[in-house]
BADO-499336 format. One record per residue: residue in three letters; x, y, z of N, C-alpha, C in turn; residue number from 1. Coordinates in Angstrom, 3 decimals, padded with zeros to 6 digits, m for minus. Each point is the difference from the previous one (the first is absolute). Layout:
<atoms>
+------+----------+----------+----------+----------+----------+----------+----------+----------+----------+-----+
: type :    neast :   nnorth :      nup :   caeast :  canorth :     caup :    ceast :   cnorth :      cup : seq :
+------+----------+----------+----------+----------+----------+----------+----------+----------+----------+-----+
:  Ala :        X :        Y :        Z :        X :        Y :        Z :        X :        Y :        Z : NUM :
...
+------+----------+----------+----------+----------+----------+----------+----------+----------+----------+-----+
</atoms>
This chain:
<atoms>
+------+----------+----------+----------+----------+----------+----------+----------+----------+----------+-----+
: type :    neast :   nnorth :      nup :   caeast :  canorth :     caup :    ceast :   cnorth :      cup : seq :
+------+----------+----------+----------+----------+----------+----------+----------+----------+----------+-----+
:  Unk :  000.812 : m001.196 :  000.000 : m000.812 :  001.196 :  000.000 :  000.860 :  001.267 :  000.000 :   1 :
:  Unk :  001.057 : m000.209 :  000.909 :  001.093 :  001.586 :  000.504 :  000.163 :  000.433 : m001.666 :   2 :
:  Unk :  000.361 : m001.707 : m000.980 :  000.517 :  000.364 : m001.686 : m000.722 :  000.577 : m000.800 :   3 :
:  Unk : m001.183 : m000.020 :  000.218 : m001.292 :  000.670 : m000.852 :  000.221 :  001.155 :  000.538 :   4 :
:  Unk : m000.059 :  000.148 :  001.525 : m000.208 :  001.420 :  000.017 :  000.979 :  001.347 : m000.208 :   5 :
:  Unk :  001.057 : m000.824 : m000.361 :  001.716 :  000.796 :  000.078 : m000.062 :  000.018 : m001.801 :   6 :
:  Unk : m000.664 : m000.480 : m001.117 :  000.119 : m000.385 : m000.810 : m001.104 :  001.012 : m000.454 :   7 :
:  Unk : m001.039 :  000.246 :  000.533 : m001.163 :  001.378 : m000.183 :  000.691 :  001.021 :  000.478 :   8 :
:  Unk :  000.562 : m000.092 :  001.441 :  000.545 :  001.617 :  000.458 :  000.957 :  000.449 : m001.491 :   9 :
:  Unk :  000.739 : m000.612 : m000.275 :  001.193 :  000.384 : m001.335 : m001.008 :  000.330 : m001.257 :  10 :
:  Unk : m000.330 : m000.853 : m000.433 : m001.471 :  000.275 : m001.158 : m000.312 :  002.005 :  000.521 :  11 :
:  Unk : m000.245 : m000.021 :  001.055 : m001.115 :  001.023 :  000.400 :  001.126 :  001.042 : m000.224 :  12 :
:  Unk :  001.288 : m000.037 :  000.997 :  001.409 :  000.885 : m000.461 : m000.077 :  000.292 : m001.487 :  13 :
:  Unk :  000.350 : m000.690 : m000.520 : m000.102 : m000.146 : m001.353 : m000.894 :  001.403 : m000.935 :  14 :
:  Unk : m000.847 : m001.027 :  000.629 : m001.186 :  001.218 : m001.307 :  000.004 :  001.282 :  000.639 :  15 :
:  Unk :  000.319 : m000.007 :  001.720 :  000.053 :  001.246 :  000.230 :  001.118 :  000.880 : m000.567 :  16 :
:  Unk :  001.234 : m000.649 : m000.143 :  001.446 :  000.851 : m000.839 : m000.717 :  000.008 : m001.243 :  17 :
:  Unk : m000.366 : m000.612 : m000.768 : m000.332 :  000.352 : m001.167 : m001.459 :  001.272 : m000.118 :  18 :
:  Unk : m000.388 : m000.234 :  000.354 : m001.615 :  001.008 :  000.509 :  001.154 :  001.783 :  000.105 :  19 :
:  Unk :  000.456 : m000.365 :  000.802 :  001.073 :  001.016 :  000.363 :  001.182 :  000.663 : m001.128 :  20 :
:  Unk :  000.357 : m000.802 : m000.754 :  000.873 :  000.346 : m001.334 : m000.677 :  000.296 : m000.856 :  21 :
:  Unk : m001.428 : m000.237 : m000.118 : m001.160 :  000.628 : m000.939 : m000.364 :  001.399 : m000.113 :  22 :
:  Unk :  000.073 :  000.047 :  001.365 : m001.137 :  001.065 :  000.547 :  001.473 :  001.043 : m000.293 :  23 :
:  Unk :  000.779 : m000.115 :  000.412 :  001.323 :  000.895 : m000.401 : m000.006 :  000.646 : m001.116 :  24 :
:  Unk :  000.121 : m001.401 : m000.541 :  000.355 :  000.542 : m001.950 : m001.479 :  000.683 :  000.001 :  25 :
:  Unk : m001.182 : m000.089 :  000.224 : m000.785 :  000.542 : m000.355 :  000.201 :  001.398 :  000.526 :  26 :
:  Unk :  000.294 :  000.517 :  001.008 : m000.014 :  001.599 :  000.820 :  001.393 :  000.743 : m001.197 :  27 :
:  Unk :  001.097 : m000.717 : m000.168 :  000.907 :  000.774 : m001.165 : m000.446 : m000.168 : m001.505 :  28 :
:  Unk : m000.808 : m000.435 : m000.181 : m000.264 : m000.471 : m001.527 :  000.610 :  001.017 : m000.921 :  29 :
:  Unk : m000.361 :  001.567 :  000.287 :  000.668 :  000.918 : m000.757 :  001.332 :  000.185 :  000.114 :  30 :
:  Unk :  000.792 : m000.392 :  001.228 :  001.578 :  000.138 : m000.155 :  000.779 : m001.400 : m000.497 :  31 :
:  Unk : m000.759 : m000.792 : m000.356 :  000.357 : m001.348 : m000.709 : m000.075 :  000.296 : m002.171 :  32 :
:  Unk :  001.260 : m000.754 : m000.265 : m000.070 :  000.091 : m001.425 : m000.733 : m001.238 : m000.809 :  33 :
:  Unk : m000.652 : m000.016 : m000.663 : m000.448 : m001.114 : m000.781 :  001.341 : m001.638 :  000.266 :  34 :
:  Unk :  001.095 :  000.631 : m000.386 :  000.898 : m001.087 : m000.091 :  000.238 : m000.707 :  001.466 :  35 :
:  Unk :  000.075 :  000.869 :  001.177 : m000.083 : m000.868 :  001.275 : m001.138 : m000.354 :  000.372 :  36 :
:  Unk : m001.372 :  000.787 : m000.515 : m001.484 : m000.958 :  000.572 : m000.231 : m001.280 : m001.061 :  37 :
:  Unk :  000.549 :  000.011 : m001.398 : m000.778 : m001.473 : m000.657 :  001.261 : m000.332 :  000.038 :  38 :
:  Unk : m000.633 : m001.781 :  000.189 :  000.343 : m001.185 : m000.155 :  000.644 :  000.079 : m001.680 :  39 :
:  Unk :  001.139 : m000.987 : m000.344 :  000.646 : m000.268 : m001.162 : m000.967 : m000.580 : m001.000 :  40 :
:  Unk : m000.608 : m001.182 :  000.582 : m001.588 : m000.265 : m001.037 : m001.015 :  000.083 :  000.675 :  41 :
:  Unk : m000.425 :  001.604 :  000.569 : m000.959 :  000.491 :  000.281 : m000.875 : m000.607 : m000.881 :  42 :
:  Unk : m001.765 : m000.292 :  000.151 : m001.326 :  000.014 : m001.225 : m000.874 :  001.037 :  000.697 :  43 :
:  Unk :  000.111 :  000.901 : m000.912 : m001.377 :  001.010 :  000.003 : m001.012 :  000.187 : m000.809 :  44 :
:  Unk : m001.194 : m000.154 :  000.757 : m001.387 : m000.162 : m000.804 : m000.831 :  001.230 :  000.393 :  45 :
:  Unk :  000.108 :  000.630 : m001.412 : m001.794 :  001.115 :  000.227 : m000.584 : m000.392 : m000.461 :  46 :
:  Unk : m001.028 :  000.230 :  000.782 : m001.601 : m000.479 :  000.092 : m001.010 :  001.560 : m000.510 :  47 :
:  Unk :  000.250 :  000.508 : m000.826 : m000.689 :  001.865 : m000.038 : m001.010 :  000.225 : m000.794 :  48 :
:  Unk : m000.783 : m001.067 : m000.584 : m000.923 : m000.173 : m000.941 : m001.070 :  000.212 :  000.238 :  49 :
:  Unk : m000.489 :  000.741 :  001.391 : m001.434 :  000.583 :  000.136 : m000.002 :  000.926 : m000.876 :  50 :
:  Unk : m001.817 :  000.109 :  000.530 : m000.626 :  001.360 : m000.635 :  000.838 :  001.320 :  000.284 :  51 :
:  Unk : m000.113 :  000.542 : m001.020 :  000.619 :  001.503 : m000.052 :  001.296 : m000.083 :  000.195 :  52 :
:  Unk :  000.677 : m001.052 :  000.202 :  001.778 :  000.096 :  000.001 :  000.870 :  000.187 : m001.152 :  53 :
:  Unk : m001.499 : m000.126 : m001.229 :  000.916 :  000.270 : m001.409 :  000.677 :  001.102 : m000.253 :  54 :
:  Unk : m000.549 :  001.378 :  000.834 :  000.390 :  000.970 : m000.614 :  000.427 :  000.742 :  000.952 :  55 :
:  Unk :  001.093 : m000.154 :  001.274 :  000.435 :  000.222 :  001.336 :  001.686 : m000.127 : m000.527 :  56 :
:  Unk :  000.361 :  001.089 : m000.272 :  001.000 :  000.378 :  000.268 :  001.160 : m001.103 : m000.565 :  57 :
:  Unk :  000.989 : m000.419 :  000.130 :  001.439 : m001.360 : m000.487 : m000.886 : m001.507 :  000.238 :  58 :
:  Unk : m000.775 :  000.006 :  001.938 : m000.290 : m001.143 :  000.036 : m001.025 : m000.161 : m000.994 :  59 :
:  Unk : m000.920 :  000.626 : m000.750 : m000.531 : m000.049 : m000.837 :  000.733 : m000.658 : m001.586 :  60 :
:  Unk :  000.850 :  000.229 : m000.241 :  000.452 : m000.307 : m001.234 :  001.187 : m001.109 :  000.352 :  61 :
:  Unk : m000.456 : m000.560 :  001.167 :  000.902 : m001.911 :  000.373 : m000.921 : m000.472 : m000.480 :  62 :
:  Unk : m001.229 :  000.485 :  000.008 : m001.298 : m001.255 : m000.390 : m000.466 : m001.025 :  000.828 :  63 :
:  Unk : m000.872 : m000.767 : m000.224 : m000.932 : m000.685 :  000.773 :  000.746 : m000.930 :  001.036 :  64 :
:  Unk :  001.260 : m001.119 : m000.508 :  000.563 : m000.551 :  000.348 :  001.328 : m000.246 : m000.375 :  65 :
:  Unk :  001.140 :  000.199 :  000.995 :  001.757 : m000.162 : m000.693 :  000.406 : m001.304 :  000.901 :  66 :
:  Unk :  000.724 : m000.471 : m000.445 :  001.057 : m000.778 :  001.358 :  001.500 :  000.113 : m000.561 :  67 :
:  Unk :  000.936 :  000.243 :  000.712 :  001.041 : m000.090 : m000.551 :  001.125 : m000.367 :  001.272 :  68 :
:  Unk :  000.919 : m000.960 : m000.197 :  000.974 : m000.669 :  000.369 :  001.415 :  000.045 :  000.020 :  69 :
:  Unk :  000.233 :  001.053 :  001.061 :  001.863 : m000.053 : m000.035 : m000.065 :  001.851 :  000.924 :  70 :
:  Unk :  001.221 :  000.436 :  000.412 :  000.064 :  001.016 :  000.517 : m000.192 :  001.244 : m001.100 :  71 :
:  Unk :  000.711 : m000.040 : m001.005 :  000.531 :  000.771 : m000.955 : m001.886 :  000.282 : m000.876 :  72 :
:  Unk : m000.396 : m000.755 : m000.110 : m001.290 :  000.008 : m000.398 : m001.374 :  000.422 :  001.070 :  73 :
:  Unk :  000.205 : m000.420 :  000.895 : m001.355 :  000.869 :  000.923 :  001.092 :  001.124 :  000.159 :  74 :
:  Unk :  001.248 :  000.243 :  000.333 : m000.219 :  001.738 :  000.122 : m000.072 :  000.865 : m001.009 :  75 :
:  Unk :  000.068 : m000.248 : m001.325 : m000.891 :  000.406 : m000.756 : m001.002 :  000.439 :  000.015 :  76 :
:  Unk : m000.595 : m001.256 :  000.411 : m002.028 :  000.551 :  000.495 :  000.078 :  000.731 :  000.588 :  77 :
:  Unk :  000.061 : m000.184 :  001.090 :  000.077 :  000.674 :  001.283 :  000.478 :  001.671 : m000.336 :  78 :
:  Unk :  001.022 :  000.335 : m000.362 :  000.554 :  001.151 : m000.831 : m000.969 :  000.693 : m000.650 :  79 :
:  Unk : m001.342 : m000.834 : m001.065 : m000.702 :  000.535 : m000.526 : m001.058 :  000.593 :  000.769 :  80 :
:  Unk : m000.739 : m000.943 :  001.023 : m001.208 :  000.204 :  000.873 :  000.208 :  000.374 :  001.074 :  81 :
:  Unk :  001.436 :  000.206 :  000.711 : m000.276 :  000.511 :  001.201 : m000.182 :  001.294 :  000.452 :  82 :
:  Unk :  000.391 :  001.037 : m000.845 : m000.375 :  001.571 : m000.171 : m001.142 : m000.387 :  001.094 :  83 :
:  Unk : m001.258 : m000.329 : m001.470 : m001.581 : m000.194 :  000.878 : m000.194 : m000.764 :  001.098 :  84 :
:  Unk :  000.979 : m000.967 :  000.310 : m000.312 : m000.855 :  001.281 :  000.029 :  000.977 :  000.665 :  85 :
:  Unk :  001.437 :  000.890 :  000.227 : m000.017 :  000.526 :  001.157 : m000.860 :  001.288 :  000.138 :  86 :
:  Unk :  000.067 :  000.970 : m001.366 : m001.563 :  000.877 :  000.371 : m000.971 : m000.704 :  000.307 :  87 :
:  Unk : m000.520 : m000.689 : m000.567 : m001.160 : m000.549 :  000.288 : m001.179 : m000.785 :  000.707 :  88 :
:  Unk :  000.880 : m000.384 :  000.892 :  000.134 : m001.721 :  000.774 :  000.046 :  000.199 :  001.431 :  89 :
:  Unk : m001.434 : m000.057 :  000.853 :  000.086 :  000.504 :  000.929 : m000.406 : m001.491 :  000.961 :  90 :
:  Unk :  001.448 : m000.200 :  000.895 : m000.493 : m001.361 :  000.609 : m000.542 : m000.261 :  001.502 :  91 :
:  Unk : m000.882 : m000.656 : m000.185 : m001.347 : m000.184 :  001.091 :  000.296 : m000.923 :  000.913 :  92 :
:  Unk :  000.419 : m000.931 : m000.313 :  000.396 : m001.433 :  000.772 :  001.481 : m000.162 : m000.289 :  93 :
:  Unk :  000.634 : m000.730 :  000.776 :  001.212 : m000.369 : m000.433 :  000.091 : m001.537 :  000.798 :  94 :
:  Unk :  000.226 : m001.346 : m000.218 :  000.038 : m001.131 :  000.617 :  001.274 : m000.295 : m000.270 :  95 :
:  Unk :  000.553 : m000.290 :  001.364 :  001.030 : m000.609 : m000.500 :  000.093 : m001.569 :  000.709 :  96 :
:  Unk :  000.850 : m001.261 : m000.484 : m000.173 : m001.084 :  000.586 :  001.318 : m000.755 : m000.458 :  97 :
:  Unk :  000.983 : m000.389 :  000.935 :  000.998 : m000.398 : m000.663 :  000.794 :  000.648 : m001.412 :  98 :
:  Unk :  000.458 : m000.431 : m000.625 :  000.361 :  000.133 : m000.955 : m000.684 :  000.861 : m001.096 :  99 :
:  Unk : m001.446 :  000.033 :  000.212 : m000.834 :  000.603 : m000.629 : m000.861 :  001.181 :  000.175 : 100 :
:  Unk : m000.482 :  001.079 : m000.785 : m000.207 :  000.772 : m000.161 : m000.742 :  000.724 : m000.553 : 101 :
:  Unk : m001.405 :  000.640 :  000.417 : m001.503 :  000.099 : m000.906 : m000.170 :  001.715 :  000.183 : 102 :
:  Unk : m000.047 :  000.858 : m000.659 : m000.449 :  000.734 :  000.575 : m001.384 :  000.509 : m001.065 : 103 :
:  Unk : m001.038 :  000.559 :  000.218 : m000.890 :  000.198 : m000.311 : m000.096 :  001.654 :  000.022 : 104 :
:  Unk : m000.889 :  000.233 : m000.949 : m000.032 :  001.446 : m000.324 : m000.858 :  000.710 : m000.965 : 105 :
:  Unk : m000.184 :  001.472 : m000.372 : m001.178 :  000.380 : m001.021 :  001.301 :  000.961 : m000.990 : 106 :
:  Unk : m000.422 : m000.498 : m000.971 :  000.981 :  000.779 : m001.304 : m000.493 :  000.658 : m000.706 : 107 :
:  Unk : m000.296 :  001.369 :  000.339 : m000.341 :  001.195 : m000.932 :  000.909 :  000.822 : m000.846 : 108 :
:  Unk : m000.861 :  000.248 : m001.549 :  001.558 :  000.475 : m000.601 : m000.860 :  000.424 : m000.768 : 109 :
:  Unk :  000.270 :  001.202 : m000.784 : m000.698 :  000.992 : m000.997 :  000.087 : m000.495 : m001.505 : 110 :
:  Unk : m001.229 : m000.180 : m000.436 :  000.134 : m000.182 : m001.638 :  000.962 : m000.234 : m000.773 : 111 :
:  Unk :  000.463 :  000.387 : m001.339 :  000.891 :  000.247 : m000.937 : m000.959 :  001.223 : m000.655 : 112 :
:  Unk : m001.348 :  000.129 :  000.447 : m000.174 :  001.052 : m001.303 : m000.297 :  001.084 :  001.176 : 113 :
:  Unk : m000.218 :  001.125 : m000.664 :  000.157 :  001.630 :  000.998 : m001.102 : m000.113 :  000.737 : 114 :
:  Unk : m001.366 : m000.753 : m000.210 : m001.083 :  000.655 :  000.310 : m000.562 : m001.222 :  001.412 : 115 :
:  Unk :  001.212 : m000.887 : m000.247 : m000.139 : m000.950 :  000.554 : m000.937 : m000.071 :  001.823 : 116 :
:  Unk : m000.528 : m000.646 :  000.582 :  000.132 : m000.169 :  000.804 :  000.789 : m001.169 :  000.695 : 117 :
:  Unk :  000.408 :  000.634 :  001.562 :  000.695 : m001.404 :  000.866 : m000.547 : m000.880 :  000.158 : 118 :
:  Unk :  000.666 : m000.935 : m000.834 : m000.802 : m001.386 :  000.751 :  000.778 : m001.292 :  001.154 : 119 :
:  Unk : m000.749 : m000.724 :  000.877 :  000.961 : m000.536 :  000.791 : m000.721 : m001.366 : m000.319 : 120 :
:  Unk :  001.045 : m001.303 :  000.571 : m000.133 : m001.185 : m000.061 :  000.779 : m000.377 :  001.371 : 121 :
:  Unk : m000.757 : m001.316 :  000.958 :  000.930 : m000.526 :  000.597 :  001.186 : m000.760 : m000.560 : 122 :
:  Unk :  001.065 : m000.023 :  000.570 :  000.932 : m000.856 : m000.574 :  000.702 : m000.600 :  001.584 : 123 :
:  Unk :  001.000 : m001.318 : m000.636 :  000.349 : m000.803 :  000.986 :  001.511 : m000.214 : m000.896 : 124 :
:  Unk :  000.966 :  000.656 :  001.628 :  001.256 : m000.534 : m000.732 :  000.766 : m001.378 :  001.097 : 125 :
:  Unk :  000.463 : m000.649 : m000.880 :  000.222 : m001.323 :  000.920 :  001.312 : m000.434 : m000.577 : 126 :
:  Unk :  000.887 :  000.065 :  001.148 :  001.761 : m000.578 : m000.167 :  000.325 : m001.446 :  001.204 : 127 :
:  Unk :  000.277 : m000.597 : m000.806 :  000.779 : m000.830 :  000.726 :  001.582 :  000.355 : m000.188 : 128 :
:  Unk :  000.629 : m000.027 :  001.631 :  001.418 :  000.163 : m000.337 :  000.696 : m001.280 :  000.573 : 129 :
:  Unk :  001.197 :  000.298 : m000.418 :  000.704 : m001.400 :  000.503 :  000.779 :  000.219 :  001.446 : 130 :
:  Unk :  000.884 : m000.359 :  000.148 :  000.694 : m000.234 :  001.468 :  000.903 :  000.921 : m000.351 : 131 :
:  Unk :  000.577 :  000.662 : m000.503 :  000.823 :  001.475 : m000.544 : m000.612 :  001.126 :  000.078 : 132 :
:  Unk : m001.589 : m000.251 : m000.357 : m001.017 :  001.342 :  000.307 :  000.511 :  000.541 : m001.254 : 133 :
:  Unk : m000.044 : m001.097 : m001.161 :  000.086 :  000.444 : m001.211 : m001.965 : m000.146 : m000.729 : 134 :
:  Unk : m000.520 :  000.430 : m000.543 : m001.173 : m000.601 : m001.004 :  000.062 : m001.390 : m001.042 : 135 :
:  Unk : m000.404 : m000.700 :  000.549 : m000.009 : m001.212 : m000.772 : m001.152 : m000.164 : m001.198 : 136 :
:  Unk : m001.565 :  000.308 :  000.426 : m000.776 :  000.458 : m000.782 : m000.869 :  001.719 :  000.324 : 137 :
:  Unk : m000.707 :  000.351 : m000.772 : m000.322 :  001.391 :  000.239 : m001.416 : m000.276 : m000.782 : 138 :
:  Unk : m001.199 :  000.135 :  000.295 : m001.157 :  000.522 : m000.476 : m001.044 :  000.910 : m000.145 : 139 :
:  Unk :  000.096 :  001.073 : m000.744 : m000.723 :  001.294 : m000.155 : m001.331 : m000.482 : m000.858 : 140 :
:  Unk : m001.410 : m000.135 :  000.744 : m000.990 : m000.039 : m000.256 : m000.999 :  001.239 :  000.502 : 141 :
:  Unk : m000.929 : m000.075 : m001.085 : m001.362 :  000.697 :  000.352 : m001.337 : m001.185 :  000.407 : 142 :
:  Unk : m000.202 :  000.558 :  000.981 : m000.708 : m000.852 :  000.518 : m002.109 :  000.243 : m000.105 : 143 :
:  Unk : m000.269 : m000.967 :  000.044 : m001.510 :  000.178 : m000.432 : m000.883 : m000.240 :  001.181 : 144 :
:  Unk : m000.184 :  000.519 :  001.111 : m000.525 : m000.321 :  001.040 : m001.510 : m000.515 :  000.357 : 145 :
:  Unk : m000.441 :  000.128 : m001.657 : m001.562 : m000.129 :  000.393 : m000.272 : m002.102 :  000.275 : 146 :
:  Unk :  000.961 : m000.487 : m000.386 : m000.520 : m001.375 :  000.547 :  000.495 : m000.107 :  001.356 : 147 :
:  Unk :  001.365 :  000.775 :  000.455 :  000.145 : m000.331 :  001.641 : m001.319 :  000.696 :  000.688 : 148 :
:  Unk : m000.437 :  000.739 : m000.628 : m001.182 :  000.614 :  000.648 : m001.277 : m001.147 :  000.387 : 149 :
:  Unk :  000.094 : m000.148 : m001.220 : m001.412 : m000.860 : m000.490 :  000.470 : m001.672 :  001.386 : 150 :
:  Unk :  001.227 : m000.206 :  000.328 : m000.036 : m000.961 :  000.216 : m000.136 : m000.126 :  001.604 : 151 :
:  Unk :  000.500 :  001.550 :  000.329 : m000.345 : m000.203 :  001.663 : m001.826 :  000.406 :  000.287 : 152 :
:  Unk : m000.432 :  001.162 : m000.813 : m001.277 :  000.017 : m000.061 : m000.924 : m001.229 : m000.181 : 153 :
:  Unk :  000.413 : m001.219 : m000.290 : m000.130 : m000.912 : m000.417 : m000.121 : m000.717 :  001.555 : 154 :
:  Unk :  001.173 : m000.279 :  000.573 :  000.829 : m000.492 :  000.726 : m001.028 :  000.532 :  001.531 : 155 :
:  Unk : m000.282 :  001.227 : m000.043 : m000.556 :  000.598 :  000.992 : m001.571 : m000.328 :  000.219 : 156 :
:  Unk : m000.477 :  000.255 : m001.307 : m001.522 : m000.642 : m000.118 :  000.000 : m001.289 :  000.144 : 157 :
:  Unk :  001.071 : m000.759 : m000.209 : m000.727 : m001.387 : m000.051 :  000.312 : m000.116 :  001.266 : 158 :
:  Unk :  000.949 :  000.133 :  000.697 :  000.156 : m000.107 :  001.752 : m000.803 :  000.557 :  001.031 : 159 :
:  Unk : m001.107 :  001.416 : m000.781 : m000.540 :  000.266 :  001.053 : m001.471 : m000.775 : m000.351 : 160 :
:  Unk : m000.266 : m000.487 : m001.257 : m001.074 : m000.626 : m000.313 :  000.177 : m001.600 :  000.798 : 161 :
:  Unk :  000.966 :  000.031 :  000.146 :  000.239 : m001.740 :  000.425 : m000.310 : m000.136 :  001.315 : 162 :
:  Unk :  000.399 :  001.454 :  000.966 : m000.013 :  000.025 :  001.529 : m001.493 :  000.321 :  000.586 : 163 :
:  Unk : m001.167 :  000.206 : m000.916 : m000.884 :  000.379 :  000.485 : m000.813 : m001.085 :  000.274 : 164 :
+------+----------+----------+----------+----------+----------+----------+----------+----------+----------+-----+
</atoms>
């Protein structure tokens, strides 16, 4: 029993140093260079193919869906879209858990044409890093909230319909 439980306490160390090397790199993100935050075969996937993202500024003209594989290639991307990440990208949640890394947020960014109005979308950015507190993967999505909606509204009615 003492082995299980000496074998969880370390587990628990663990994710706590890592939880902790996350949350770091996350508070400097701006005094960090592309080349020390990604991984050598970093994969980065945008996800930007909602409504109204066609015509929003660089992340607009990545298009619906990219993935691309290697350092030299997402900072590219990244180079192109992050102008607007960082105007734009206002984050609400931030989870962090081990190694991993969610943060959640609303991304407003002005047209391409003059008369435009702002429009916003949630988006969800999600890194896994490695044990260097390098990026191993990176995912920039827009997110569609109306089925998480639909599913706790769901979730709620049928639990309070069940308890009566």
């Amino acid at each position: 029993m003492a082995t299980v439980d000496a074998a969880r306490q370390m587990e628990a160390e663990d994710l706590a140093r890592a939880r902790e090397l996350v949350q770091m790199i996350l508070r400097a993100w701006d005094l960090i260079t592309w080349d020390e935050l990604l991984g050598d075969d970093v994969v980065l996937s945008l996800r930007v193919g909602a409504v109204g993202f066609n015509q929003l500024g660089e992340l607009g003209g990545v298009g619906g869906s990219l993935d691309v594989t290697g350092r030299e290639d997402a900072k590219r991307v990244l180079k192109v879209i992050y102008g607007d990440l960082r105007r734009g990208l206002s984050v609400t949640t931030e989870i962090v858990s081990g190694y991993d890394a969610v943060l959640l947020g609303d991304l407003s960014l002005r047209g391409t044409s003059e008369n435009a109005e702002p429009q916003s979308q949630p988006m969800l950015l999600y890194m896994a890093f490695d044990d260097d507190g390098r990026v191993e993967k990176m995912t920039i999505a827009a997110v569609d909230l109306h089925p998480l909606i639909e599913a706790i509204r769901a979730a709620v009615h049928g639990g309070a319909g069940g308890s009566r």
